[in-house]
Steps between C-alpha positions, in 0.01 A plus 500: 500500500320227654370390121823453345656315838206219443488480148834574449653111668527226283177272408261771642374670176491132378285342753259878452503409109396123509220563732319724241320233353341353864530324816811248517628281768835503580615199331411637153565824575872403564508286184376837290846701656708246365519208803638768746545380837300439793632719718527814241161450400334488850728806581347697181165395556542591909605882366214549279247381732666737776479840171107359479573414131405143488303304789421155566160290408361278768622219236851634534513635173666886455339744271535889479354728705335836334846654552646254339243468197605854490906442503450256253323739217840754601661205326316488185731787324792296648368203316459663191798650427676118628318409163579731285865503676528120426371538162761748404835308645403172274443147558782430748259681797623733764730207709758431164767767572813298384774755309334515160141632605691736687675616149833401696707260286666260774902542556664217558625639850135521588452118476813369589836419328390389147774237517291325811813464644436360868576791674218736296324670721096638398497904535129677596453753214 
């Protein structure tokens, strides 16, 4: 599905969410998705232009197009239930996944020899 190819690569569904409030130039749209780079970002904004989601303002600002005003309401259950969803897993947020807020207690063979010898080597769990 065509859908789920666009919004489905990285920093798509992110550039789609920050332009829900307006019009934003490049620069500051780039500094709202976290400083990604130049290159990604033009790529990105080049695909949704092409799916007629966003377009261009003759002051080179991007904004959604009716399509994707309407993409962008899809999103709104998505956005709930990432509220109530990082409500319910506490105030360490959806990115702290070390052993414990997994309810995995950490074995020493996952972190290396607990002596620190020098030849202790880090395991992936």
């Amino acid at each position: 599905m065509a859908a789920l190819d666009l919004f489905g690569r990285r920093w798509s569904l992110r550039v789609l969410w920050e332009l829900r409030a307006g019009p934003l130039g490049f620069r500051p749209l780039q500094k709202r998705c976290d400083d990604m780079s130049s290159s990604v970002m033009r790529q990105r904004l080049t695909e949704l232009l092409d799916a007629q989601v966003i377009h261009q303002l003759p002051d080179s600002r991007y904004e959604l197009t009716p399509l994707g005003q309407e993409a962008r309401r899809a999103l709104d259950p998505l956005a709930r239930w990432a509220e109530r969803w990082a409500a319910a897993i506490g105030p360490h947020g959806a990115g702290h996944t070390d052993d414990r807020s997994a309810g995995r207690v950490p074995r020493p063979d996952d972190v290396g020899d607990v002596g620190g010898g020098a030849g202790a080597a880090r395991r992936c769990p």
